[in-house]
N, C-alpha and C positions, 0 to 999 in steps of 0.2 A: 479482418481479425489480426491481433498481434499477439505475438506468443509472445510473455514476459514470465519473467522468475518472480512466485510471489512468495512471500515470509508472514501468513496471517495466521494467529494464535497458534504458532509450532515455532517448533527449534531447528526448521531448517527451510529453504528456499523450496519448492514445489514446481511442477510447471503450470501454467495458466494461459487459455486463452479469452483473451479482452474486445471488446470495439471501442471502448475510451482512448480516447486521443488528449486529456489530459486528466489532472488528478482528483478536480471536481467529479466528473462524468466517470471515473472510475470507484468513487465513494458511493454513489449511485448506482452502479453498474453492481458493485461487491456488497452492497447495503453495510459500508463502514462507516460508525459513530465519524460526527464531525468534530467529534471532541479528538479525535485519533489524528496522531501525528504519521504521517506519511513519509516514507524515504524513499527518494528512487537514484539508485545508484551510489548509494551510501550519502545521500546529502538530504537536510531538510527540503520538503518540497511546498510550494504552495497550491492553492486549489487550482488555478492558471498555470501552473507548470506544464509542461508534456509527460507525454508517457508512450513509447515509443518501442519498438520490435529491439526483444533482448535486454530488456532495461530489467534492471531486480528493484522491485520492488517491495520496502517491509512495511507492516503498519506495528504501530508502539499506540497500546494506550494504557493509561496510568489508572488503572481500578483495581489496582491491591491494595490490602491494607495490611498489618504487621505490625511487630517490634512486642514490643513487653508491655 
């Protein structure tokens, strides 16, 4: 298990423990839309990225709507 900082649907990072060892297998693991953009470490990540002990990871996804 890796304990990572995660940021899903809240305004701040949380602790979290993971078995994903990248960011596919963690979309999986968190049942995160794969429409959801993923950061780990403050960088865009792809699904083949890592995901690694101490790593912060946030998920962003874009299902608001708004304006006038």
């Amino acid at each position: 298990m890796a304990a990572i900082k995660l940021m899903n649907n809240s305004a701040s990072f949380s602790d979290a423990s993971v078995t994903s060892t990248t960011v596919s297998a963690l979309r999986t693991e968190l049942d995160l839309s794969s429409s959801a953009v993923i950061n780990v470490n403050g960088t865009i990540a792809g699904d083949n990225d890592p995901v690694s002990e101490g790593d912060f990871v946030a998920t962003v996804t874009n299902n608001k709507t708004g304006g006038r």
